[in-house]
Jmol script that loads the backbone (N, CA, C; Angstrom):
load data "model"
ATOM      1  N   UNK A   1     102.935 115.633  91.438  1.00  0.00           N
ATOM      2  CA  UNK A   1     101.556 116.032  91.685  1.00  0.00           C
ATOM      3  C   UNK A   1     100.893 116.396  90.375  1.00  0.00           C
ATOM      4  N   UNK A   2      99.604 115.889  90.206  1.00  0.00           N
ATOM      5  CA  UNK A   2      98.853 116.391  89.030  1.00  0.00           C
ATOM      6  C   UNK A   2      98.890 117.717  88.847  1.00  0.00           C
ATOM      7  N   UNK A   3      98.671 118.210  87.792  1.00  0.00           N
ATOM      8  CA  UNK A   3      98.545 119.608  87.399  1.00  0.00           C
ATOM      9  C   UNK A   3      96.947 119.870  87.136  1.00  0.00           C
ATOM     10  N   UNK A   4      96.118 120.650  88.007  1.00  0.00           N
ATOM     11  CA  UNK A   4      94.701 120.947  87.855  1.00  0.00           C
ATOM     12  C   UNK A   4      94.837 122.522  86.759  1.00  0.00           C
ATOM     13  N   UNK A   5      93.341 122.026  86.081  1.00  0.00           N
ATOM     14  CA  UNK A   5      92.891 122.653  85.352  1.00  0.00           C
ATOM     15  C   UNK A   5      91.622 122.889  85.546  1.00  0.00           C
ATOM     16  N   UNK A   6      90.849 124.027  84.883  1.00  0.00           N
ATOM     17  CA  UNK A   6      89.601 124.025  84.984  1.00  0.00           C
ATOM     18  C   UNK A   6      88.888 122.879  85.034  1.00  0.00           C
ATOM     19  N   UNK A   7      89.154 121.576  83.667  1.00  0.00           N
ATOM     20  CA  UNK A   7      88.681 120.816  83.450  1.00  0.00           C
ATOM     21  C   UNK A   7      88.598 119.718  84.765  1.00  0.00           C
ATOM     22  N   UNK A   8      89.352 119.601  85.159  1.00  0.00           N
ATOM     23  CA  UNK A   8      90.392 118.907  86.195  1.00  0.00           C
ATOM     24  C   UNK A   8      89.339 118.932  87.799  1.00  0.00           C
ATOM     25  N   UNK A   9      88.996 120.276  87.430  1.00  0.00           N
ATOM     26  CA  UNK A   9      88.418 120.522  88.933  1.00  0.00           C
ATOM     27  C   UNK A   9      87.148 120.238  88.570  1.00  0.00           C
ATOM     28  N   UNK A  10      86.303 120.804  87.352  1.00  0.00           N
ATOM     29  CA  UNK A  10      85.501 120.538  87.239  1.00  0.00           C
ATOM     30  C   UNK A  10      84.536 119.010  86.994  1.00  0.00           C
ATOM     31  N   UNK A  11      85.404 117.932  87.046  1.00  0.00           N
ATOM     32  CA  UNK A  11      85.446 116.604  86.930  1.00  0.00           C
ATOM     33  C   UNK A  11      85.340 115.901  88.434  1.00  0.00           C
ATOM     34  N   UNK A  12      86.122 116.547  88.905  1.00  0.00           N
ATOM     35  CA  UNK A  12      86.430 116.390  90.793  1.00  0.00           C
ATOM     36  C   UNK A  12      85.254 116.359  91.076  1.00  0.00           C
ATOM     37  N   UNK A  13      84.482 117.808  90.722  1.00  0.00           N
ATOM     38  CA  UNK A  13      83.162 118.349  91.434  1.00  0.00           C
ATOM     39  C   UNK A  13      82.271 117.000  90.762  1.00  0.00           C
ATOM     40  N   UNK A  14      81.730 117.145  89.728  1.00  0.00           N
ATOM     41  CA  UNK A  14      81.191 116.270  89.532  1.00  0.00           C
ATOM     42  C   UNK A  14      80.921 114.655  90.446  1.00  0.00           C
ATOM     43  N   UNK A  15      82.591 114.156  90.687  1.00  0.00           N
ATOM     44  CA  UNK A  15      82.384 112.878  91.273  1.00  0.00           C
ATOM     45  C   UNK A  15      81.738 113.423  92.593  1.00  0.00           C
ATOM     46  N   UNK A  16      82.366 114.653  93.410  1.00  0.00           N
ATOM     47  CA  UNK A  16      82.028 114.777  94.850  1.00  0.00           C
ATOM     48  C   UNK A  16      80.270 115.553  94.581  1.00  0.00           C
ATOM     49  N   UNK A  17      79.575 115.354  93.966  1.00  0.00           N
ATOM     50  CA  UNK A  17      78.596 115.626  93.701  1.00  0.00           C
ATOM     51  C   UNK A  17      77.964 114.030  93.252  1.00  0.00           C
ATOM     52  N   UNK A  18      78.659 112.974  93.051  1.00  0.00           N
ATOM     53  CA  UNK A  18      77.746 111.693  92.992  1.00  0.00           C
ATOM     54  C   UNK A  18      77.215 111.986  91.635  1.00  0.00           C
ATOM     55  N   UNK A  19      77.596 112.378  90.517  1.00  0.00           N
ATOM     56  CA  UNK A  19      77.575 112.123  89.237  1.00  0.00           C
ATOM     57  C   UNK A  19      78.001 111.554  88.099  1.00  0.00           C
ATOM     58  N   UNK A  20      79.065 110.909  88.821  1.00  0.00           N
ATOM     59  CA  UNK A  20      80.150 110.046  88.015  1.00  0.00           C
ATOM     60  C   UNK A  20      80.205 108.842  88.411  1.00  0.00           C
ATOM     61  N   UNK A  21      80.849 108.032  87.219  1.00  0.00           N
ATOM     62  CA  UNK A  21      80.554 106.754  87.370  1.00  0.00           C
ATOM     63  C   UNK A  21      82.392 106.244  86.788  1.00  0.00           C
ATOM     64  N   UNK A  22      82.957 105.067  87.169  1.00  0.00           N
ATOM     65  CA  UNK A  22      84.017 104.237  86.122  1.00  0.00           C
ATOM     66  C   UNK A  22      83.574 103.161  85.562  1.00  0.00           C
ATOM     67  N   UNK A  23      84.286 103.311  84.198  1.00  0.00           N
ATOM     68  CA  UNK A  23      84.525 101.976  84.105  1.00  0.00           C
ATOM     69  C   UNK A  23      85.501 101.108  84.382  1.00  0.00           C
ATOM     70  N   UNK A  24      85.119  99.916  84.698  1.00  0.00           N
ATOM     71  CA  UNK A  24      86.167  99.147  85.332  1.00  0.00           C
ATOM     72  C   UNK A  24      86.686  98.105  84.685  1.00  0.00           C
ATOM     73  N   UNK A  25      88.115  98.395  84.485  1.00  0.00           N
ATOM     74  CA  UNK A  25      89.094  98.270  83.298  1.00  0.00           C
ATOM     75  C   UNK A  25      90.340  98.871  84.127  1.00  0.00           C
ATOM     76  N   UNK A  26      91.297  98.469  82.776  1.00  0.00           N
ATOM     77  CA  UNK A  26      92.722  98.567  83.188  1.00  0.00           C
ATOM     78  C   UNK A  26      92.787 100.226  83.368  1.00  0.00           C
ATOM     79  N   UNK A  27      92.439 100.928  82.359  1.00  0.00           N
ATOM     80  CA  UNK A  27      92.413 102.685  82.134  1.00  0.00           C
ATOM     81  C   UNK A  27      90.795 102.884  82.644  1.00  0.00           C
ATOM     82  N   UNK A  28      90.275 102.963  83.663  1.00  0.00           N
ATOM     83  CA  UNK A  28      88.999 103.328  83.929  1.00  0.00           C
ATOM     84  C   UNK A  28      88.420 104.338  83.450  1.00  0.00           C
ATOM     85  N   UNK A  29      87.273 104.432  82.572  1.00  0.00           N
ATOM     86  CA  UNK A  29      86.899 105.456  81.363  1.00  0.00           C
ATOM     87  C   UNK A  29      86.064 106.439  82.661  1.00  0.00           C
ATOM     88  N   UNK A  30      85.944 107.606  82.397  1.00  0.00           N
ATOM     89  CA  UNK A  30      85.096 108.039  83.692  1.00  0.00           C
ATOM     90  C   UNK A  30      83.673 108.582  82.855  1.00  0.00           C
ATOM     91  N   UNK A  31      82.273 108.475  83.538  1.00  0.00           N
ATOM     92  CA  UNK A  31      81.730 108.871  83.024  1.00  0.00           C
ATOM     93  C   UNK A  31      80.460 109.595  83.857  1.00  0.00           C
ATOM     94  N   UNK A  32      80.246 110.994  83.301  1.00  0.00           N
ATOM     95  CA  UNK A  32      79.402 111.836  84.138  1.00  0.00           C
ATOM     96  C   UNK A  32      78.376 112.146  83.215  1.00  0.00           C
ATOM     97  N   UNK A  33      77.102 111.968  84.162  1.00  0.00           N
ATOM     98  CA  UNK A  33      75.562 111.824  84.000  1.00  0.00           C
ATOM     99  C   UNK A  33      75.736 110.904  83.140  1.00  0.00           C
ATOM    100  N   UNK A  34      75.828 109.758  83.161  1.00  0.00           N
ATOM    101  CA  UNK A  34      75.659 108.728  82.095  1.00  0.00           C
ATOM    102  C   UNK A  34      76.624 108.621  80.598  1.00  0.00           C
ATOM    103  N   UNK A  35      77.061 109.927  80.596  1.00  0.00           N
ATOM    104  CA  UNK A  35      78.252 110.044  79.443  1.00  0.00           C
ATOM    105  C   UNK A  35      79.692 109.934  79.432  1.00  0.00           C
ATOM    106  N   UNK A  36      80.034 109.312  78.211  1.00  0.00           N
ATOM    107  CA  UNK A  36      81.479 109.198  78.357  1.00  0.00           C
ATOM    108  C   UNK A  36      81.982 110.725  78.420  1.00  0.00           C
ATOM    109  N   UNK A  37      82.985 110.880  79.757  1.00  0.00           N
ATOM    110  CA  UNK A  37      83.584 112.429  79.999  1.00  0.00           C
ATOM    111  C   UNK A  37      84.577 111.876  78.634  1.00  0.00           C
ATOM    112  N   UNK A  38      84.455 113.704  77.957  1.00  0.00           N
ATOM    113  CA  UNK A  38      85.250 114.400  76.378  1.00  0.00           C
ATOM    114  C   UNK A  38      86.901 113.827  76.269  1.00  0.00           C
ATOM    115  N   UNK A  39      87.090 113.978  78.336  1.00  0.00           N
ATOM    116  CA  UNK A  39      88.821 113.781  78.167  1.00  0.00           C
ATOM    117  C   UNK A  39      88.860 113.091  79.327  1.00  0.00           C
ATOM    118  N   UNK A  40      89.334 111.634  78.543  1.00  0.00           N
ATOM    119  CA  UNK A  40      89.529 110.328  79.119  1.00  0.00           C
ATOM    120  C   UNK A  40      90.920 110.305  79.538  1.00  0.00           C
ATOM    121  N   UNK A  41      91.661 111.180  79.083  1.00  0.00           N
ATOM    122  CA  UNK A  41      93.075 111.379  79.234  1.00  0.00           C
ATOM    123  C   UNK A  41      93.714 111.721  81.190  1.00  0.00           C
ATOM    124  N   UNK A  42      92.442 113.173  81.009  1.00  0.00           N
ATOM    125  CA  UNK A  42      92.886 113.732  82.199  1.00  0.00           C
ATOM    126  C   UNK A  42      91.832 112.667  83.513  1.00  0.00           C
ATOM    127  N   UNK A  43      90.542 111.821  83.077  1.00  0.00           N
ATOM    128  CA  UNK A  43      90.300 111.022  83.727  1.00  0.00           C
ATOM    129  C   UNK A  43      90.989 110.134  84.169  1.00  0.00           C
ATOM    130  N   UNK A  44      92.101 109.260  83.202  1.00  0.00           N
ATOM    131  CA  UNK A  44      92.981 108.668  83.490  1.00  0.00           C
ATOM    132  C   UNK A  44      94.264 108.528  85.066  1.00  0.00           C
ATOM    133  N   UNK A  45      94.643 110.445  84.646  1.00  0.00           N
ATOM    134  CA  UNK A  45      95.134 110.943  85.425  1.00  0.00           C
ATOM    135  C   UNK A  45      94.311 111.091  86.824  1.00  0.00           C
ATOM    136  N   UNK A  46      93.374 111.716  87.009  1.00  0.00           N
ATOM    137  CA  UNK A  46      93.058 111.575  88.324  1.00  0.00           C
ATOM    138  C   UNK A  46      92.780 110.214  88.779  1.00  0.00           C
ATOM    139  N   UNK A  47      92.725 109.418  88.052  1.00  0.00           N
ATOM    140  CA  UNK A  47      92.535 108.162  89.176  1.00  0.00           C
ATOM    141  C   UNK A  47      94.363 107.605  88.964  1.00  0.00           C
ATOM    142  N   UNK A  48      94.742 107.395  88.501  1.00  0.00           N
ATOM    143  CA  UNK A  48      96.668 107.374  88.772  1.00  0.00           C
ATOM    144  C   UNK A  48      97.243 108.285  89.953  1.00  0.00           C
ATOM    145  N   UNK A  49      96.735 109.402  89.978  1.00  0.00           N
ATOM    146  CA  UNK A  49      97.342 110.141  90.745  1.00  0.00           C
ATOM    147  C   UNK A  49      96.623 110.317  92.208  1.00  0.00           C
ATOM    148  N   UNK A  50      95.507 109.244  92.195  1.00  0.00           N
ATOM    149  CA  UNK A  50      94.751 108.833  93.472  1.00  0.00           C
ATOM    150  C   UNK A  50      94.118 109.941  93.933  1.00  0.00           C
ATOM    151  N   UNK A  51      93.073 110.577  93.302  1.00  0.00           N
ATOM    152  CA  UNK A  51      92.167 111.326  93.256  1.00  0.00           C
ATOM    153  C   UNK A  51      90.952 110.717  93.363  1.00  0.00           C
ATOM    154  N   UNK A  52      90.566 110.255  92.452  1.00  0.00           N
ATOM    155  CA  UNK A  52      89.348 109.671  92.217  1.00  0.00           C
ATOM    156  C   UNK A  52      89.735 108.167  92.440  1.00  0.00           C
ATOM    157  N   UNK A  53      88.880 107.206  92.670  1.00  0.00           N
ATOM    158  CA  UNK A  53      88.656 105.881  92.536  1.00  0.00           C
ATOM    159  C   UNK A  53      87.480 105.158  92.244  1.00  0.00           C
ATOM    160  N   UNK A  54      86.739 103.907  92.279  1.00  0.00           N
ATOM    161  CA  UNK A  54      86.254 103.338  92.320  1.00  0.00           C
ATOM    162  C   UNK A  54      85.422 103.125  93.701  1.00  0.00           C
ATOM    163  N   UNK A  55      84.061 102.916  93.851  1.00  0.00           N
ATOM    164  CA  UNK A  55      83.471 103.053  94.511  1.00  0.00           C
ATOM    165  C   UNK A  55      83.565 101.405  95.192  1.00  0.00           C
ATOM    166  N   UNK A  56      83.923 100.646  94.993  1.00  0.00           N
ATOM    167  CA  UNK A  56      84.118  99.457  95.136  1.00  0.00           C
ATOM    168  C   UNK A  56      84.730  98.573  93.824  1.00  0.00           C
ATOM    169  N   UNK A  57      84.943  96.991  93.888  1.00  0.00           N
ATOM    170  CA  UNK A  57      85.224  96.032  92.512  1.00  0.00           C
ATOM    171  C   UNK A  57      84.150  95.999  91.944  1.00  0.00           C
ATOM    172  N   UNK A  58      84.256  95.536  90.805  1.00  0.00           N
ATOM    173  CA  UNK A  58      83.309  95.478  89.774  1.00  0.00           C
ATOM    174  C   UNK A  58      83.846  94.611  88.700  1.00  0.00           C
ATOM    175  N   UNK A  59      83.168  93.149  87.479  1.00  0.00           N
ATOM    176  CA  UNK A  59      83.258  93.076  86.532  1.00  0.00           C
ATOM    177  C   UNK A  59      83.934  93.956  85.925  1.00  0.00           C
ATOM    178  N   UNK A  60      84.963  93.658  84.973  1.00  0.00           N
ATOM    179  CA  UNK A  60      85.659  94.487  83.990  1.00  0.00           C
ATOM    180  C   UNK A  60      84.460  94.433  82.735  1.00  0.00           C
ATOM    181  N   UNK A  61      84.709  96.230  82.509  1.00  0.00           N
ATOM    182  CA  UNK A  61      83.366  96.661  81.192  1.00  0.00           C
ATOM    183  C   UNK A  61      82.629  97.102  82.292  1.00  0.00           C
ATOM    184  N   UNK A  62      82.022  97.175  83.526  1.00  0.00           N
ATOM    185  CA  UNK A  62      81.076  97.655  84.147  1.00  0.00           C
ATOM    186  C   UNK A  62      81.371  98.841  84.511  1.00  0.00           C
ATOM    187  N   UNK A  63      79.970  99.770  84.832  1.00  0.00           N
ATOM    188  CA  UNK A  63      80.612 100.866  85.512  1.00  0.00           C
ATOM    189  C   UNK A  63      79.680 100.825  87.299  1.00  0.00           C
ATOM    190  N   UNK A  64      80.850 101.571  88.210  1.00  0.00           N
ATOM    191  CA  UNK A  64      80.724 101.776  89.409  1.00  0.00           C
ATOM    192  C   UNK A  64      80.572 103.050  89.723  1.00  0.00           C
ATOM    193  N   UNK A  65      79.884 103.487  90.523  1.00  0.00           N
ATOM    194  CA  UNK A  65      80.422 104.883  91.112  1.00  0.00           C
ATOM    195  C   UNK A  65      81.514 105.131  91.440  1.00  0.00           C
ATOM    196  N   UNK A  66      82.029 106.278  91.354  1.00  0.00           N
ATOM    197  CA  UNK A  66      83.002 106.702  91.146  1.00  0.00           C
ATOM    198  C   UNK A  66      83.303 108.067  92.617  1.00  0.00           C
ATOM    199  N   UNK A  67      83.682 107.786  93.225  1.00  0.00           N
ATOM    200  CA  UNK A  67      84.162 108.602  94.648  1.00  0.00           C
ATOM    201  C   UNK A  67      85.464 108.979  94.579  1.00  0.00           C
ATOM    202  N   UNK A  68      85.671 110.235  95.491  1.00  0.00           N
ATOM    203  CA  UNK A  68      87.283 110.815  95.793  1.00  0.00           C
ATOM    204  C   UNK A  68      87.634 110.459  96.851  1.00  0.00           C
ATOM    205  N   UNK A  69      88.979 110.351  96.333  1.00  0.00           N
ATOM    206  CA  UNK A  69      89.703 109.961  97.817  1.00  0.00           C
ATOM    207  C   UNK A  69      90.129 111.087  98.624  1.00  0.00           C
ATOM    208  N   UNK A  70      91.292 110.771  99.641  1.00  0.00           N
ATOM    209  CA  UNK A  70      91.056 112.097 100.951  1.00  0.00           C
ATOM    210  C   UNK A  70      91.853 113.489  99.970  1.00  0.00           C
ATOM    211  N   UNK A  71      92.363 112.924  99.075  1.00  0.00           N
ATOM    212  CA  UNK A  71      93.657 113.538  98.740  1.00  0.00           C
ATOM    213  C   UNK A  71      92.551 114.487  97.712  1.00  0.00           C
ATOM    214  N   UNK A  72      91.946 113.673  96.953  1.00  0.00           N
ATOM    215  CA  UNK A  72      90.737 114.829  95.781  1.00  0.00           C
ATOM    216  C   UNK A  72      89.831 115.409  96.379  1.00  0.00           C
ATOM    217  N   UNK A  73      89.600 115.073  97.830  1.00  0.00           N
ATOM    218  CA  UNK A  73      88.587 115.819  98.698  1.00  0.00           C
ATOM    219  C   UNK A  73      89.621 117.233  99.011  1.00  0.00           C
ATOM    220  N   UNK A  74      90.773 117.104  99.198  1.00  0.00           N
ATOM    221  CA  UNK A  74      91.659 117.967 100.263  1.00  0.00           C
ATOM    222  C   UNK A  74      92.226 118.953  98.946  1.00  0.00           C
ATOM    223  N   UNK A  75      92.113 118.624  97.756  1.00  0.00           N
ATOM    224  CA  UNK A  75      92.294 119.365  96.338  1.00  0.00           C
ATOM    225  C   UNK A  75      91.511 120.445  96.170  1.00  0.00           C
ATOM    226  N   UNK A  76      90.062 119.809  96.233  1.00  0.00           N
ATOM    227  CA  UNK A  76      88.780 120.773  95.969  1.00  0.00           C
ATOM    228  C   UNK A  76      88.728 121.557  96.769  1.00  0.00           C
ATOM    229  N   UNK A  77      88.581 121.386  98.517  1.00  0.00           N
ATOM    230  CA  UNK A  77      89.009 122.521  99.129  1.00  0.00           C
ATOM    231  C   UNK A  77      89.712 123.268  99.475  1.00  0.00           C
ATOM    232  N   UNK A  78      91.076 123.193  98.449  1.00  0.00           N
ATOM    233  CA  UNK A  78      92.304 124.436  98.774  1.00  0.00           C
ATOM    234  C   UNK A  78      91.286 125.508  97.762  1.00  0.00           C
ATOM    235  N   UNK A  79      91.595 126.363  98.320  1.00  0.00           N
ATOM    236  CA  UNK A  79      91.221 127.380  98.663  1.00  0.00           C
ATOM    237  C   UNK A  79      91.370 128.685  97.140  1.00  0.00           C
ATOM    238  N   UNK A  80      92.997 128.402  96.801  1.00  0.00           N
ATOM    239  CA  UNK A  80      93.098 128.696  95.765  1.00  0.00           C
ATOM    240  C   UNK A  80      92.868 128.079  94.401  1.00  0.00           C
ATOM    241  N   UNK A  81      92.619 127.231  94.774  1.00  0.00           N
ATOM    242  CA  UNK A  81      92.604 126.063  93.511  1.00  0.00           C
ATOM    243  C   UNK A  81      90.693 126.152  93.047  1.00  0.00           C
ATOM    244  N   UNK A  82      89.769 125.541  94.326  1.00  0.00           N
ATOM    245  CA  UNK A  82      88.570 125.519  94.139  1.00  0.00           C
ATOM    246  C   UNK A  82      87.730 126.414  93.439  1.00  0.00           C
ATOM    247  N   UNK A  83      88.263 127.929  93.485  1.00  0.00           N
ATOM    248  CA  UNK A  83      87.596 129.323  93.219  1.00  0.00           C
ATOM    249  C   UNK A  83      87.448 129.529  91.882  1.00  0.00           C
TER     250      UNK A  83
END
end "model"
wireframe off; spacefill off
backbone 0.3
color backbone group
């Protein structure tokens, strides 16, 4: 299981707020309000660890919206973690 961090959650929120976008590529770059997010690293990770995904296919180099899956929905609302 991923290890959440501030950063971690705060990236989550973002997508479940419809602010994020991927790029679509082998390592999908994530990017919120139009910017490349600082740490592409831990972006990496949430979409490996099936958190985040792709809002549908897309051209490789494009970006898509970027949505959570049940598992990054069911993250944000534990209880201890979200706060």
């Amino acid at each position: 299981m991923f290890a959440t961090s501030h950063r971690s959650l705060a990236m989550l929120r973002a997508v479940a707020a419809g602010r994020a976008q991927l790029r679509c590529s082998s390592e999908p770059d994530l990017f919120i309000d139009g910017v490349p997010c600082c740490d592409q690293y831990t972006a990496h990770h949430l979409t490996h660890e099936g958190l985040v995904r792709p809002s549908g296919p897309g051209p490789v180099g494009t970006l898509v919206p970027a949505v959570l899956t049940a598992s990054g929905e069911a993250l944000l609302r534990a209880p201890a973690l979200a706060a």
